[in-house]
N, C-alpha and C positions, 0 to 999 in steps of 0.2 A: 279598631274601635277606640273611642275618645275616653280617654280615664274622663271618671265626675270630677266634677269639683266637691275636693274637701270639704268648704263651708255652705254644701248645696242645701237650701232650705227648702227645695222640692219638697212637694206634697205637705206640707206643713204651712198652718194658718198664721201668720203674722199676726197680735192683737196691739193696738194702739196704745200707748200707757195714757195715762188719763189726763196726764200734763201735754198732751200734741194739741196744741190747738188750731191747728189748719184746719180751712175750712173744708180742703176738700179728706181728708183724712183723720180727723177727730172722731173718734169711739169706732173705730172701722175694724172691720176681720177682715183680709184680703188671703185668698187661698193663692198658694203661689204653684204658678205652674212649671218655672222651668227658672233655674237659677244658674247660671256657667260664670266663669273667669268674666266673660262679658259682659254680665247683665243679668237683670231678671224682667219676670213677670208674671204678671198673676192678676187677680179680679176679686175687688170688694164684691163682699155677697153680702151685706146685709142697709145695703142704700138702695132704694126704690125710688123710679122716676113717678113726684107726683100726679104728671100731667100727662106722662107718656104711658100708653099701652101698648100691648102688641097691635094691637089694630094699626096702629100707625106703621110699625113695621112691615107689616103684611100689608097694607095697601102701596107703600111704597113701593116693594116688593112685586105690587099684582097677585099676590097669593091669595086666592077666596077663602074668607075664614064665619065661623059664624058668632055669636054676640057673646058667647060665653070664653071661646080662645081668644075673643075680639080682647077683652077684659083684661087678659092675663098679666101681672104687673112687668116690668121692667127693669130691669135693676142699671146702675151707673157699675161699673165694671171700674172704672179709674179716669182720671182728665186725660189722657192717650190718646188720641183717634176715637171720638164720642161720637162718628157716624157709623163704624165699625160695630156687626152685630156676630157676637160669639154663644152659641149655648154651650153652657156645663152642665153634665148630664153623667148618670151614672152611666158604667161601661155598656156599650150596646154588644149580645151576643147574639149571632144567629145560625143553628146548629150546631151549638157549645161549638162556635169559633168566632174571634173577636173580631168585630169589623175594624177595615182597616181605613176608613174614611174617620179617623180622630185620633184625636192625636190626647195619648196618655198621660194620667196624670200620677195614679197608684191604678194598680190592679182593677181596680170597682170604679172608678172617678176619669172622665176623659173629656175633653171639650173638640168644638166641632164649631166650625160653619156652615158648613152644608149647608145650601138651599132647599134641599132634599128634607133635611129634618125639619125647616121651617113650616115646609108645606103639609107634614104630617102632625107636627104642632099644632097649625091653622087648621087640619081637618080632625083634632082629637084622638089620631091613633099612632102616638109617638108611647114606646113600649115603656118604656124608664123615667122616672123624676129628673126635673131638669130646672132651671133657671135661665129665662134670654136676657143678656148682660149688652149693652151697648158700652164701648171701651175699655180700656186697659190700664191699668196700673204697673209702669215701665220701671226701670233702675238701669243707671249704667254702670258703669266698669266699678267697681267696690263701693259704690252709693249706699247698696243696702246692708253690706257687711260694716260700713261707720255707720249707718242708723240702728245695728244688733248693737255693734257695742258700747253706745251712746246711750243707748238703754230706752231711743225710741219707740222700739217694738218687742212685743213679746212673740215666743211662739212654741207652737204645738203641733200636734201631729193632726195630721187633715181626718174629719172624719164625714161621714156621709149626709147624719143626722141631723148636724148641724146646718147645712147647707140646703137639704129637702125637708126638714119638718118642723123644725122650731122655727117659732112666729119671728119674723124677719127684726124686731125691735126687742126681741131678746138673746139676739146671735153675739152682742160682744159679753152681754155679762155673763151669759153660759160658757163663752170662750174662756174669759176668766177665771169662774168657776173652775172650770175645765182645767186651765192649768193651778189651782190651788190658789189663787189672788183674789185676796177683797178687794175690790179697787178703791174701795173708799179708807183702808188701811196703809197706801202708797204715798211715799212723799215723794213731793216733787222735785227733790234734788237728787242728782242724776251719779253714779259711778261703779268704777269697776274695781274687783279687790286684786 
């Protein structure tokens, strides 16, 4: 079995300090799925395609869906591969045993491609809260352990709430919240003690 890596930021939300001004990454929570020596990745959860629905997916797809799944928003996951569609969904269980068609994220939290979930998405009998995320938010080899200590990102421990119930345009400042920061009390000069 593969020791973790020490500075694994699995499961734990990255939040943007307020001085990033990129455009694709400014005021972002990205939940981070999987962080090793190599790399990471993970997926903004609180950016919404304003033009993109699922319906677009699902006709792409061929999966019949009806005008209310048609609806469902979109989120931009990261600039990664923005034709790639991933859902985050809490853990699917079926006879208190955990499917093995997703790949984990904490115990309750697991993401999935499935076509199979998409089609029960499209048909409304998808058991658990979920998000359909098109792309990824990548790092390579210590990229994001010099943006921890750079003091680009904040971070906290992943929680479920955040990602299925709060209104999508209040997910960074609850983040914040969340770890104890006013954002508006931060200066924008940057260091480590």
């Amino acid at each position: 079995m593969e020791k973790q890596y020490e500075n694994s930021l699995k499961a734990q939300f990255i939040v943007a300090m307020p001085q990033l001004l990129d455009s694709v990454f400014s005021k972002t929570v990205t939940c981070i799925c999987e962080h090793t020596k190599t790399g990471a990745f993970g997926f903004t959860i609180n950016k919404t395609y304003n033009q993109v629905k699922a319906a677009s997916i699902f006709s792409t797809l061929n999966i019949p869906y009806n005008k209310t799944t048609g609806s469902i928003p979109v989120f931009s996951g990261g600039p990664v591969n923005p034709g790639d569609v991933f859902i985050l969904h809490e853990t699917i269980c079926t006879d208190n045993k955990i499917s093995t068609n997703q790949f984990m994220i904490t115990p309750d939290l697991a993401m999935s491609t499935s076509k199979q979930i998409l089609i029960d998405i499209a048909q409304n009998i998808f058991p658990v809260p979920y998000i359909i995320i098109l792309g990824y938010a990548g790092w390579e080899e210590g990229q994001l352990d010099h943006e921890i200590m750079t003091n680009t990102w904040l971070n906290t421990e992943v929680y479920n709430d955040l990602i299925f119930k709060e209104p999508v345009k209040k997910r960074w400042d609850t983040a914040m919240e969340k770890i104890g920061i006013n954002p508006l009390l931060i200066s924008s000069n940057a260091g480590n003690a």
